[in-house]
C-alpha angles and dihedrals in degrees: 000000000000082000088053090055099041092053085045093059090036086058105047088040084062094047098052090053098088098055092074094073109117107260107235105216105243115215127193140058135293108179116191117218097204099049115069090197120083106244137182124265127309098220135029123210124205130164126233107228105186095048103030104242140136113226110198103179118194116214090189151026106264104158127242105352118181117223119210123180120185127192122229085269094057092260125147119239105172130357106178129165103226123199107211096194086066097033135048103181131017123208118197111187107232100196114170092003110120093172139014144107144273130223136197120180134159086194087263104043117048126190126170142148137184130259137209112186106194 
């Protein structure tokens, strides 16, 4: 039983993890076409800092969205078309980038915000 315990706080120790990445504030519009309320995004953004990752996480089913992320200089680090059907939460490894910015369009709504990884 103390095993037991033990595993189940284990467990729930290595699930919380990931919510102490930093949030990146997301500006821009998503507009829903099939909600007549205004709501809030769609998606959140936070950055991993221990293990260099990006962490991009969809609420909701919107489609295919396309990912960009840039680095401080303007380079492209990663450009992927995401289905988020298929797909509830996205990780880009970030490596050796200290700054940049991340973007989410569908080609009619664009959100982005910008990153520092410490």
């Amino acid at each position: 039983m103390k095993q037991f315990k033990l595993l189940s706080v284990a467990i729930a120790l290595f699930c919380a993890i990931p919510c102490f990445g930093k949030k990146i504030p997301l500006h821009g519009k998503w507009e829903d076409k099939k909600k007549s309320i205004p709501v809030d995004l769609p998606m959140d953004a936070s950055v991993e800092e221990g293990r260099k990752e990006l962490v991009v996480n969809f609420h909701e089913d919107l489609g295919d969205v396309r990912v960009i992320v840039t680095s401080s200089t303007g380079e492209v680090i990663y450009n992927e078309k995401v289905q988020t059907r298929d797909i509830i939460f996205l990780i880009v490894p970030l490596d050796y980038q200290s700054m940049g910015m991340v973007q989410i369009t569908d080609g009619y709504n664009n959100v982005y915000g910008e990153f520092v990884n410490n």
